[in-house]
C-alpha positions in Angstrom: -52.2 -80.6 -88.0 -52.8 -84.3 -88.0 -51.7 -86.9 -84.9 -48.8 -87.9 -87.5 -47.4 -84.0 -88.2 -47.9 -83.7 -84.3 -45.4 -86.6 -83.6 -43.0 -86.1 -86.5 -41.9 -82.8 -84.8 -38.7 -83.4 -83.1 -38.0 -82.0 -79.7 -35.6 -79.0 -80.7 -38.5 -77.7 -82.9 -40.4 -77.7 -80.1 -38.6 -76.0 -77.6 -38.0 -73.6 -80.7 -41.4 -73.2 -81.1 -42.5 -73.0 -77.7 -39.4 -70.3 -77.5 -40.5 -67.9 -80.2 -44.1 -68.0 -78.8 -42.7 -67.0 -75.5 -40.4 -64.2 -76.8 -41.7 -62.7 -79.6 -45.9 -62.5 -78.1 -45.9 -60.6 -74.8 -49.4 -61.5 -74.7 -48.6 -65.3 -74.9 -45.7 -64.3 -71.5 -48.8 -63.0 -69.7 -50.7 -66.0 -70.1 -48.2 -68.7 -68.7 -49.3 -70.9 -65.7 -47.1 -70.6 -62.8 -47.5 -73.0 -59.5 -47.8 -70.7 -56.4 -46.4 -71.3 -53.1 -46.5 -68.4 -51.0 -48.8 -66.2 -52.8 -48.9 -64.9 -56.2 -46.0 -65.5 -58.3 -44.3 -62.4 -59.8 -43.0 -62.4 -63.1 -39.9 -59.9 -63.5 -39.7 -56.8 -65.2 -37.0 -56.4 -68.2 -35.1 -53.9 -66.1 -35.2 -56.4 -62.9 -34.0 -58.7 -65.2 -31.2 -56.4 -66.9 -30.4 -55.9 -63.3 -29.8 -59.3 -62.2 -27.7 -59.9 -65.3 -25.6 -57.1 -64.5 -25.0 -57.9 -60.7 -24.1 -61.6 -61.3 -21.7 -60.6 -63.7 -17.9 -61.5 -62.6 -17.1 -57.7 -63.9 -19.4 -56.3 -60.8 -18.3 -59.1 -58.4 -15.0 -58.3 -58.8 -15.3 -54.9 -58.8 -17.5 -54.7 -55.5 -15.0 -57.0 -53.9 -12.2 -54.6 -55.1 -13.7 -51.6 -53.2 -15.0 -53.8 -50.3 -11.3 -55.3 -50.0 -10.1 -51.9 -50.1 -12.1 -50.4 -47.1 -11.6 -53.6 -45.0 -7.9 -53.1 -45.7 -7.9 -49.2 -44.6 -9.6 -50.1 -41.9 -7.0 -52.9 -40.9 -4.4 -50.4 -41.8 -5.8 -47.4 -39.4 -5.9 -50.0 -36.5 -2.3 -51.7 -37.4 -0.9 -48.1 -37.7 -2.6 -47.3 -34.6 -1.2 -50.5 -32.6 2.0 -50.3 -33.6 3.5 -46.6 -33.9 6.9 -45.8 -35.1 8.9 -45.1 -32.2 11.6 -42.1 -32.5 14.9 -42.1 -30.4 15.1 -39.8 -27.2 15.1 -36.3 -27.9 12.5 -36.1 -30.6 9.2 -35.3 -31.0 6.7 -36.3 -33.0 4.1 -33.9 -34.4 0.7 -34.8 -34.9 1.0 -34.2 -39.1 3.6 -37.0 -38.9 1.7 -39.4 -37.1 -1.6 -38.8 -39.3 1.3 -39.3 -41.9 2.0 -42.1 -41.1 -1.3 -43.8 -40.1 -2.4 -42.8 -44.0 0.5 -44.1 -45.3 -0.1 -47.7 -44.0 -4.1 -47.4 -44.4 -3.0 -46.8 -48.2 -1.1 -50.2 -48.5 -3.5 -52.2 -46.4 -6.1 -51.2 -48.4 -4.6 -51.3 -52.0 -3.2 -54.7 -51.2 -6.4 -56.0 -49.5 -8.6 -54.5 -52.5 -6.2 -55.9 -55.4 -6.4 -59.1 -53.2 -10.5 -59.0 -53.4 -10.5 -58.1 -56.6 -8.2 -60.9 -58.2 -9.6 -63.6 -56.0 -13.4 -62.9 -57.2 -12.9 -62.3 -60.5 -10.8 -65.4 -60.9 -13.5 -67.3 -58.8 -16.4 -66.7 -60.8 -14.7 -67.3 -64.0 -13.8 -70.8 -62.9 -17.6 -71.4 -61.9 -18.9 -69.8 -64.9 -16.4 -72.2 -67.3 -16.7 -75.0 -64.8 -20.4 -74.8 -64.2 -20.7 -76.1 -60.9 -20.5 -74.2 -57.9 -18.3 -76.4 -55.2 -15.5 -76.1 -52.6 -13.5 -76.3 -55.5 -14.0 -73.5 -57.3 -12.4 -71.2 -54.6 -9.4 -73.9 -54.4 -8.3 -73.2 -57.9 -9.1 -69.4 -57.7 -7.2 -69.5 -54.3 -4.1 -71.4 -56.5 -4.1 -68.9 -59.5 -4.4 -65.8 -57.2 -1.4 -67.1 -54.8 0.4 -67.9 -57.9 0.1 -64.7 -59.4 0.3 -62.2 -56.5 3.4 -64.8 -55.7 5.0 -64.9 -58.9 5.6 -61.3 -58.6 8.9 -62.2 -56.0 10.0 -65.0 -58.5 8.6 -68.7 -59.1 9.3 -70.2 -55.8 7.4 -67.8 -54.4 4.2 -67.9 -57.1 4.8 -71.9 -56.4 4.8 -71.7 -52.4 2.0 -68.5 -53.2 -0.7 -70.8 -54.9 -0.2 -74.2 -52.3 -0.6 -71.4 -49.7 -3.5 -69.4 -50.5 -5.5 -72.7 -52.1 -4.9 -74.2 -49.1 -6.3 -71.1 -47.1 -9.0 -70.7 -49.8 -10.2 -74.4 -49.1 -10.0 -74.2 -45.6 -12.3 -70.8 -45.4 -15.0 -72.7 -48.1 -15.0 -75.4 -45.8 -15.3 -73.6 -42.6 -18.0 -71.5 -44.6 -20.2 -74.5 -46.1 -19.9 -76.8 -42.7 -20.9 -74.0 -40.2 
């Protein structure tokens, strides 16, 4: 190619070029300068990098906040429950199957509660900084409004209203706390 061909290229057919060579040669990948640091740089595998997709995807964020909501929330459950016992009038006596009962019963709630809560929250999260693209105290402030609001909205629209002002606030207040600390 002449100087003139060189120059004529524009820079999208460059990059495409420069793409193509880098995808469709794995010889060409091999052969790719990288600055080192601390050591040799490591290229990734395709499975590490499969891997990585897969756990920065909302679905698995919001999923492992789901079950990690839900054993925070038996946990708080098992300890409320054990705090805070249901007291029966003189005379009667509780039996230990009623007790364990009971302490299941409320480890259930806390933790469905607590998981849905996780759940919602992260998966709304990371949508907003995915569609947003920028990854500020904001992003939890909206997802803390739309999960208020729709947890809320369950007991009617003053409640979703009062829901979302709440838990943005709370939301905004926690990123704060967590970026400043």
């Amino acid at each position: 190619m002449s100087n003139e061909e060189k120059t004529s290229l524009s820079q999208e057919e460059v990059l495409h070029q420069f793409v193509n060579r880098i995808f469709n040669n794995d010889q060409f990948r091999e052969k790719i300068m990288m600055p080192t640091v601390m050591g040799r740089p490591v290229m990734k595998t395709m499975e590490e990098k499969t891997l990585d997709t897969i756990t920065e995807s909302c679905a698995f964020k919001s999923i492992l906040s789901g079950v990690m909501g839900f054993a925070l929330g038996g946990a708080i459950g098992l300890f409320t429950s054990s705090v805070n016992p249901q007291i029966k009038p003189p005379g009667q006596t509780e039996t230990v199957r009623e007790i364990l009962r009971e302490m299941k019963t409320s480890s259930l709630g806390y933790a469905k509660n607590f998981g849905l809560l996780g759940a919602v929250f992260s998966g709304i999260e990371c949508t907003v900084e995915t569609y947003r693209g920028q990854s500020d105290w904001k992003n939890g402030t909206y997802a803390g409004g739309i999960t208020g609001g729709l947890l809320g909205f369950r007991a009617g629209a003053k409640a979703g209203i009062l829901g979302a002002l709440g838990f943005a606030t709370f939301s905004t207040a926690i990123d704060y706390y967590m970026r400043n600390s």
